[in-house]
C-alpha positions as CSV (number, residue, x, y, z in Angstrom):
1,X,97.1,91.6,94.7
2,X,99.7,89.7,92.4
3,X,99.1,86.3,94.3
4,X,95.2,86.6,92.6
5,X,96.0,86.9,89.2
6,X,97.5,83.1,88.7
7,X,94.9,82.7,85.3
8,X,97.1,80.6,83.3
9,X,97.3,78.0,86.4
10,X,94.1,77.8,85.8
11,X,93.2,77.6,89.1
12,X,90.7,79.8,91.3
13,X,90.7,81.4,94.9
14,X,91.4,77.8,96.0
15,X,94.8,78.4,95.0
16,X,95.7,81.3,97.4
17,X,94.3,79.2,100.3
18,X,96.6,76.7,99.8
19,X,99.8,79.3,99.7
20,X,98.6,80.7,102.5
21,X,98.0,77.5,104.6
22,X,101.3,77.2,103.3
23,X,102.9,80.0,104.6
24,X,101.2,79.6,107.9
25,X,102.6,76.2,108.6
26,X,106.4,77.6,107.7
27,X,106.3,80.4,110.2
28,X,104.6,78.5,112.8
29,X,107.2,75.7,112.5
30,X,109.7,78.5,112.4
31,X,108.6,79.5,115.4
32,X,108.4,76.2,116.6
33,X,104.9,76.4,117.5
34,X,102.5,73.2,117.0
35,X,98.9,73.2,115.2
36,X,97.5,72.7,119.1
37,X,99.1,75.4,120.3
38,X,98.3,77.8,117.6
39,X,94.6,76.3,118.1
40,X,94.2,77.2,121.2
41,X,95.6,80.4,121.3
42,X,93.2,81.4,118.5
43,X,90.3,79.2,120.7
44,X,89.7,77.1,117.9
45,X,90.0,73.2,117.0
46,X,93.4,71.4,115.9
47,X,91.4,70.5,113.0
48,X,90.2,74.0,112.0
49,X,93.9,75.2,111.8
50,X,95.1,72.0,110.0
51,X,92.5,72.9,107.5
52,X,93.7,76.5,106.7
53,X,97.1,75.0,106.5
54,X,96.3,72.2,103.8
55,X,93.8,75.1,102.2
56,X,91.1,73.5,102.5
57,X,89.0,76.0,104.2
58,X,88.7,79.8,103.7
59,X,90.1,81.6,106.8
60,X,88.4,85.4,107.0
61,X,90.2,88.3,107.7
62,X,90.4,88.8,111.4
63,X,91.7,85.0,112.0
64,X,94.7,85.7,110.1
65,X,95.1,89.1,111.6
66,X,95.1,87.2,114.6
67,X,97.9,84.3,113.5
68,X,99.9,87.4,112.2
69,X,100.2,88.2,115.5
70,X,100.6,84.9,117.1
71,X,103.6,84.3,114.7
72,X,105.0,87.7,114.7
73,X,105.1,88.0,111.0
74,X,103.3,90.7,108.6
75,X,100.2,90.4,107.7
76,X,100.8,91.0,104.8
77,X,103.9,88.5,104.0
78,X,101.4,85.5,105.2
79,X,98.7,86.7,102.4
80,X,100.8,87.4,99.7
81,X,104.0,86.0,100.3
82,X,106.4,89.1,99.4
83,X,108.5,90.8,101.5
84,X,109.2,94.0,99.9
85,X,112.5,94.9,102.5
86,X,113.8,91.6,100.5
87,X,115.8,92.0,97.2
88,X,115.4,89.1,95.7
89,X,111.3,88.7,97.1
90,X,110.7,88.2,93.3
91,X,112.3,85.1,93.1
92,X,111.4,83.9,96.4
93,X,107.9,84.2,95.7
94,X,108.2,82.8,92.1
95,X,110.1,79.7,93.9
96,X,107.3,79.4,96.4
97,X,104.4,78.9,93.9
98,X,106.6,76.5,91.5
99,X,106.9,74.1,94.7
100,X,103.3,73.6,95.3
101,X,102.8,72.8,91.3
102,X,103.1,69.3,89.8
103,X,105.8,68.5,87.1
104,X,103.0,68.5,84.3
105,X,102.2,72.2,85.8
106,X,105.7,73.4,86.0
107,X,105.9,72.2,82.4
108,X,103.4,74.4,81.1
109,X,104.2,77.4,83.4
110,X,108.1,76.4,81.8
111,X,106.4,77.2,78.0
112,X,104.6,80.6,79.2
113,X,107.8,82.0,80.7
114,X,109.7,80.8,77.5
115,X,107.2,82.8,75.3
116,X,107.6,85.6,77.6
117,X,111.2,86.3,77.4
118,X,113.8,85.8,74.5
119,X,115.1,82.4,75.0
């Protein structure tokens, strides 16, 4: 999966959490749903679905199969964050993982891309 191999962030698994805690929170605002709601449709704490929203916990399989559902959105989208029926889901994914960085990380990520492509 593309979202797993971010090595020059320098960053491990940890990372993906956090995009897809996220991604979570966006649909579920989009859908105007609140973290209590959300936690007791899935019968779990407030706390337990603040936690995979901030990334601070790892969610298995089967709970965000079960959000998917809750939020109406593809399983699929909420792990990796591409939608494929998009054209520009590139760019929107790119976008996604520069918001979460710091300036000093954008920086750096700034230098790879430069080295990448004739500038």
């Amino acid at each position: 999966m593309p979202w797993l191999d971010i090595v020059f962030l320098g960053d491990s698994y940890e990372y993906c959490y956090k995009l897809i805690g996220y991604r979570i929170k966006k649909y579920r605002l989009d859908k105007k749903i609140s973290q209590q709601k959300l936690a007791e449709i899935l019968d779990v704490s407030n706390v337990y679905v603040s936690k995979i929203e901030r990334g601070v916990t790892k969610v298995n399989l089967e709970t965000l199969s079960k959000i998917s559902t809750i939020l109406e959105v593809d399983l699929n989208l909420i792990i990796t964050g591409i939608d494929k029926d998009a054209s520009d889901y590139l760019e929107v994914e790119l976008l996604e993982m520069l918001q979460q960085c710091s300036p000093e990380r954008k920086k750096k990520i700034l230098e790879i891309v430069k080295s990448l492509i004739d500038f």
